[in-house]
C-alpha positions as CSV (number, residue, x, y, z in Angstrom):
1,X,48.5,96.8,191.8
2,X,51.3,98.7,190.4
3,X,50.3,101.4,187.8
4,X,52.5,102.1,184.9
5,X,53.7,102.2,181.5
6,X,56.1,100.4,179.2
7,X,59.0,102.3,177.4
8,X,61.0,100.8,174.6
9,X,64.2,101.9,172.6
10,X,65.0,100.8,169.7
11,X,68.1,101.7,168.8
12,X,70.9,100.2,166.2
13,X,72.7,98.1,168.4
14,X,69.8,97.3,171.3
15,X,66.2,97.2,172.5
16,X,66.0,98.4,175.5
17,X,62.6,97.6,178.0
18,X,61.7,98.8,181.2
19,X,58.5,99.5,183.0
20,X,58.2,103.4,184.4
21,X,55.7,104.7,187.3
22,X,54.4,108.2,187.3
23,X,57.9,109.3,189.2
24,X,60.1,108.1,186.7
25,X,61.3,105.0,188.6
26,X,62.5,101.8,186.2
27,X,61.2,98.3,187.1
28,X,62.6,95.3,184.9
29,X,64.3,96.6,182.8
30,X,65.9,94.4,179.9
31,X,68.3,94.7,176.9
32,X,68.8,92.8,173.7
33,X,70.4,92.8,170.7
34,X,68.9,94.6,168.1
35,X,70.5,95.2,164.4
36,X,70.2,96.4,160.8
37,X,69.9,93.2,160.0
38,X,66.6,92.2,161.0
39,X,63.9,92.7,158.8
40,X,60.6,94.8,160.3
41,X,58.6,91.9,161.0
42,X,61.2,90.4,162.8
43,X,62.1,93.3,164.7
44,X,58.7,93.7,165.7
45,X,58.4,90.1,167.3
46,X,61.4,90.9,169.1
47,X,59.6,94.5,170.5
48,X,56.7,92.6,171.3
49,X,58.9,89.8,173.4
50,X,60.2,92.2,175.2
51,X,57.1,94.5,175.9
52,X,55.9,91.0,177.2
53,X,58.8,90.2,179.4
54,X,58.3,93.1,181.1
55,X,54.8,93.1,181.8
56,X,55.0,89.6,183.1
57,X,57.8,90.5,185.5
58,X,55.6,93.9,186.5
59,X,52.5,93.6,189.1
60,X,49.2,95.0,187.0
61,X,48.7,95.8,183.2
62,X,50.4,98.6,181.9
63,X,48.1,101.3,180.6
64,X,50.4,102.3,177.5
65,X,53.3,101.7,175.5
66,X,55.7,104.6,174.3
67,X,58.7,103.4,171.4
68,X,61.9,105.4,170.8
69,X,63.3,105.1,167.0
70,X,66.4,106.9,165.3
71,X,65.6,109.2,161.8
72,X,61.9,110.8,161.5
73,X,59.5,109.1,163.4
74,X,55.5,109.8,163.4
75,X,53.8,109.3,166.6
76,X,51.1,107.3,165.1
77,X,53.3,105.5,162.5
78,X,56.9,104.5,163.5
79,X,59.6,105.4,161.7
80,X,59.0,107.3,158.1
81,X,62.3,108.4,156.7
82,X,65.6,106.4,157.9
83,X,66.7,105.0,154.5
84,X,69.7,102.6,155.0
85,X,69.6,101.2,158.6
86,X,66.7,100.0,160.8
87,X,64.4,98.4,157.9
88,X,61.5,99.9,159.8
89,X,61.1,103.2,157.3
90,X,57.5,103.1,156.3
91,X,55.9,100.1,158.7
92,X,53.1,100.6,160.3
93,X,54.8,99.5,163.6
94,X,52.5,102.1,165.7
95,X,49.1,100.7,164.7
96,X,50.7,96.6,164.3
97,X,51.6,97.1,168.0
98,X,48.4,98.3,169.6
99,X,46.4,96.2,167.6
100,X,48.4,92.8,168.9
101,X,49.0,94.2,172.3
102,X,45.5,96.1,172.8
103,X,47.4,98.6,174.1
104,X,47.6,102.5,173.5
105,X,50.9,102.9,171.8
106,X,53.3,106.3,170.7
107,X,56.2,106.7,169.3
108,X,59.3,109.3,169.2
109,X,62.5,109.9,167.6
110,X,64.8,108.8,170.2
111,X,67.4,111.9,170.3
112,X,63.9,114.1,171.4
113,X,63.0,111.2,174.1
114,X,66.3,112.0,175.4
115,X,66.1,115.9,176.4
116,X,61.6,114.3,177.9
117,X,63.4,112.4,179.8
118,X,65.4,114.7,180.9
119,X,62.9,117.6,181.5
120,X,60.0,115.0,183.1
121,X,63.3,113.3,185.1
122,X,66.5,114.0,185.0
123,X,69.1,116.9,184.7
124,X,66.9,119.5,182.7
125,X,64.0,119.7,185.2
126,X,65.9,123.4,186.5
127,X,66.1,124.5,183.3
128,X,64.1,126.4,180.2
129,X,66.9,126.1,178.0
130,X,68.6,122.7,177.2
131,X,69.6,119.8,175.0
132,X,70.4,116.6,174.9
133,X,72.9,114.6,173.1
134,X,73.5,110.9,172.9
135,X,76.5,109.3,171.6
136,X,75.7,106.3,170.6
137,X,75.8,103.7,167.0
138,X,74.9,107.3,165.8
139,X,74.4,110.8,167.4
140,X,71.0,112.0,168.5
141,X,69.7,115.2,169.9
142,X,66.8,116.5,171.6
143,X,66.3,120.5,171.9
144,X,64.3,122.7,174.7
145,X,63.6,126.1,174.1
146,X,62.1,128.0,176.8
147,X,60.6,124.9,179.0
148,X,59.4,123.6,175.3
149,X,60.0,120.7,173.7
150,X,61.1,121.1,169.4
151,X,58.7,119.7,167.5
152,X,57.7,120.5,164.2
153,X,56.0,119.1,161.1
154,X,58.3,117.7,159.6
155,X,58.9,115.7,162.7
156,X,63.0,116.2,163.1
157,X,63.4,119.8,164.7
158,X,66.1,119.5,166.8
159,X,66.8,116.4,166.7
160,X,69.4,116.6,163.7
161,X,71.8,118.7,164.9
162,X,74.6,116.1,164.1
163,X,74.0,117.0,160.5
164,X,76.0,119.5,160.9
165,X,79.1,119.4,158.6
166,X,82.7,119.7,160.5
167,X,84.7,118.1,157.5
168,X,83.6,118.6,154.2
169,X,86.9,117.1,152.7
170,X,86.3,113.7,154.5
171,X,85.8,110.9,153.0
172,X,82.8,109.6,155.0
173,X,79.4,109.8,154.0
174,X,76.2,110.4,156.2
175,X,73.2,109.3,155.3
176,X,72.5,113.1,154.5
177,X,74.6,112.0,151.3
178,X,77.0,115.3,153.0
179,X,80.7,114.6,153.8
180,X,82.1,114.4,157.0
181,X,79.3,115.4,159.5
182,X,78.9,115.1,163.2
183,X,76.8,112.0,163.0
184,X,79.8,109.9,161.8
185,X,82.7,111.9,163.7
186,X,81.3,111.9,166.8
187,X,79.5,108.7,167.1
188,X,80.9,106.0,169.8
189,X,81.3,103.9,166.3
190,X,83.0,106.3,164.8
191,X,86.0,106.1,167.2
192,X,85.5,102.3,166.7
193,X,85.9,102.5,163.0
194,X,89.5,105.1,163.3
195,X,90.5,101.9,165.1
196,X,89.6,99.6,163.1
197,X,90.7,101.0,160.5
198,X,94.3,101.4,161.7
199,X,94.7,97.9,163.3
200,X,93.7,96.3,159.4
201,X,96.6,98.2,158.3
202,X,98.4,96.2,160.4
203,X,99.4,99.3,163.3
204,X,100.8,97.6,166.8
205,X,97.9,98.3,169.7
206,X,97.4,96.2,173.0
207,X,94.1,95.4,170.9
208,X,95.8,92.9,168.4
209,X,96.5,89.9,170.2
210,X,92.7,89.9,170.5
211,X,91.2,91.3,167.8
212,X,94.1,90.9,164.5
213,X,92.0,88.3,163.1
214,X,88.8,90.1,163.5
215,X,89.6,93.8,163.1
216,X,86.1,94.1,162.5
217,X,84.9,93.5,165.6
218,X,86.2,96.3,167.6
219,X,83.9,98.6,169.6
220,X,83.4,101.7,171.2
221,X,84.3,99.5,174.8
222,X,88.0,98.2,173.6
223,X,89.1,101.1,172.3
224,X,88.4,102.9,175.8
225,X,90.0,99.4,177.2
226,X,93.3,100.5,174.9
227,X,93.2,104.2,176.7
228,X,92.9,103.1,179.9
229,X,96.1,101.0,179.1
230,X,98.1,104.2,177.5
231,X,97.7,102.0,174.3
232,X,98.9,104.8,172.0
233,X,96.8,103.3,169.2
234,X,93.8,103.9,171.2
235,X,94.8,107.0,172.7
236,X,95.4,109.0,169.3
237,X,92.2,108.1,167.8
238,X,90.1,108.8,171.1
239,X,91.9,112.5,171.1
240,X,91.0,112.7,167.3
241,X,87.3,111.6,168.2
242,X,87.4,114.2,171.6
243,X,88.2,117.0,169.3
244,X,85.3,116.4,166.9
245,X,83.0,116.3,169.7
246,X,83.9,119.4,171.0
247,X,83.5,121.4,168.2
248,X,80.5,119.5,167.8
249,X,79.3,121.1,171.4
250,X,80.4,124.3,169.7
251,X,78.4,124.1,167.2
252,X,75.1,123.0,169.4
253,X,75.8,125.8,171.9
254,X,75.9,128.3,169.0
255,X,72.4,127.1,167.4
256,X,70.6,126.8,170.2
257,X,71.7,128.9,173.5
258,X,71.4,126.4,176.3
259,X,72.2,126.7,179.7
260,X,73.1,123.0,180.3
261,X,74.3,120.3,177.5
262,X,73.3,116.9,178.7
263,X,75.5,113.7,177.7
264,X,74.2,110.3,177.7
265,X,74.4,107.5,175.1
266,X,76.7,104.1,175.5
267,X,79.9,106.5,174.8
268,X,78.9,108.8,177.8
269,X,80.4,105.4,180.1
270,X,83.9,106.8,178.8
271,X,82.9,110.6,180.2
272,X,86.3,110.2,183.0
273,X,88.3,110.3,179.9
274,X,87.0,113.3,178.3
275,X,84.5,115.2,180.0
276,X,86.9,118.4,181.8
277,X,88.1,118.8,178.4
278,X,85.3,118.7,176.5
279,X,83.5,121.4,179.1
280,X,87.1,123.7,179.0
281,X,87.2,123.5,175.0
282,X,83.3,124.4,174.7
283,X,83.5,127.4,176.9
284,X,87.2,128.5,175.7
285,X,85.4,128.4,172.2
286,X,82.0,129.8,172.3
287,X,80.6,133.3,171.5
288,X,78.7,133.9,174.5
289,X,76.8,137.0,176.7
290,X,77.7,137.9,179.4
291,X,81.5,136.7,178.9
292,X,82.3,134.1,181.1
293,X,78.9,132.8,181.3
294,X,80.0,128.9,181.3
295,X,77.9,126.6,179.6
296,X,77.0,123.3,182.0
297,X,78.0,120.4,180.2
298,X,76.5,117.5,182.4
299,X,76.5,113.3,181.9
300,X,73.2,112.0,182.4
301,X,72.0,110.6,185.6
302,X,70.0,108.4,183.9
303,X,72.1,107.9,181.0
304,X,72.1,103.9,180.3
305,X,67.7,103.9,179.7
306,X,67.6,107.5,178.9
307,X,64.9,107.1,175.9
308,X,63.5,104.1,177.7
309,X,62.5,107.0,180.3
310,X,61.7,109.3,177.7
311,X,59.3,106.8,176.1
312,X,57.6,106.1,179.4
313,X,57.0,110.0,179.8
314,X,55.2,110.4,176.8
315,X,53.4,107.3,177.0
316,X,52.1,109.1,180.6
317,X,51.2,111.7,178.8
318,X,49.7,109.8,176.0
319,X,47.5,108.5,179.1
320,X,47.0,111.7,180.2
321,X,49.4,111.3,183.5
């Protein structure tokens, strides 16, 4: 009988599922949309249908259940500050779940699941000193410090590094009420949105045959279709968006001193298009001892269920695995 552990992300745009051994290998995993527009309870069902899914394609019973969530997230709560998107802020999400499944059950901000997976699986298991970034509806980030894991109690250190403000003259808010941070420069729907944007105003792109009716509708995935095709639509917003991302890096590297910078996150599929630069812009930029040091900047090897892994990890642990 197969001994394990179910981790779930819940992100903006999915819920992601999977069943994770002791190792970190991923059995059955599943994805389905998600959205802002669900209300908790529904949400919830949907967790649960999923949680179920994947035990009943799993041999055995899992012995726990770990749950990633964006904004500040108690383990034994769910999610307690996000005003304005997932309408999960302040449901007791934690305790519903283990009382309906009769399962253990923890939870995370997703950004810190990221750099646990990472450490427990993937790139960061060399390293004291790293952090994670995912680039997804939003930006998260997860932060090791000498083989630690940020925490704190106020349950968002290191994971809101995309606060940081690049543009104060924008005219974007975050949901920090600040102008023109990382979170919405740097975001895989924040390229989406330049686009957007420019194809309303009625700007030629390989993208309006399909999309002039429906603007809206754009994602992150059709405006990497327009780059692959030279549209030059596409290609000066994604140039826009790689340059806010790198001095995003810059920014990261300067806080927190890492040897490696680890990528994942839906954008990170696009990484052919801007990874080299963004690694010879970081270390052309950066204040750094010894000069010369170069700072790894890595995509994730396990980039596509990266908090799914995470959430598994600490569910072991939870279990005392």
């Amino acid at each position: 009988m197969t001994e394990y552990v179910i981790g779930v992300d819940v992100g903006g745009t999915r819920i992601k599922t999977g069943a994770v051994l002791r190792d970190g290998t991923l059995l059955n995993h599943r994805v389905r949309s998600s959205g802002f527009a669900l209300s908790a309870e529904a949400l919830e069902t949907a967790i649960i249908e999923e949680i179920i899914g994947t035990q009943s394609n799993t041999d055995g019973t899992p012995t726990g259940i770990g749950l990633g969530f964006p904004g500040a997230v108690d383990p034994e709560q769910g999610i307690v500050l996000l005003p304005g998107k997932l309408r999960l802020e302040g449901y007791p999400i934690v305790p519903n779940l283990a009382h309906r499944l009769r399962l253990p059950v923890i939870a995370e901000n997703d950004g810190r699941l990221s750099i646990i997976a990472e450490a427990h699986y993937g790139k960061a298991r060399e390293y004291r000193w790293a952090v994670s970034i995912t680039l997804g509806t939003g930006v998260g980030s997860g932060v090791m410090l000498d083989g630690k894991i940020l925490r704190d109690p106020h349950l968002q250190f290191g994971t809101q590094a995309s606060h940081v403000v690049q543009q104060s003259n924008s005219d974007r808010l975050c949901i920090t009420r600040a102008r023109g941070t990382a979170n919405i420069l740097c975001s895989a729907t924040a390229l989406a949105v330049i686009v957007r944007d420019s194809l309303a105003r009625g700007l030629p792109s390989v993208l309006n045959e399909r999309y002039f009716n429906d603007p809206a509708s754009v994602d992150f995935e059709a405006v990497i279709e327009g780059v692959a095709q030279d549209d030059a639509l596409c290609l000066d917003a994604f140039n826009t968006w790689k340059m806010e991302l790198a001095w995003f890096l810059v920014s990261v590297v300067h806080m927190y001193a890492p040897e490696i910078v680890i990528l994942s996150g839906g954008a990170a599929s696009a990484a052919p298009y801007f990874l080299d630069d963004l690694r010879t812009h970081v270390n052309h930029h950066t204040f750094r001892y010894p000069p010369g040091d170069e700072i790894r900047i890595e995509l994730s090897d396990i980039a596509t269920f990266n908090a799914v892994l995470g959430a598994g990890a600490l569910a072991w642990e939870q279990a005392g695995g």
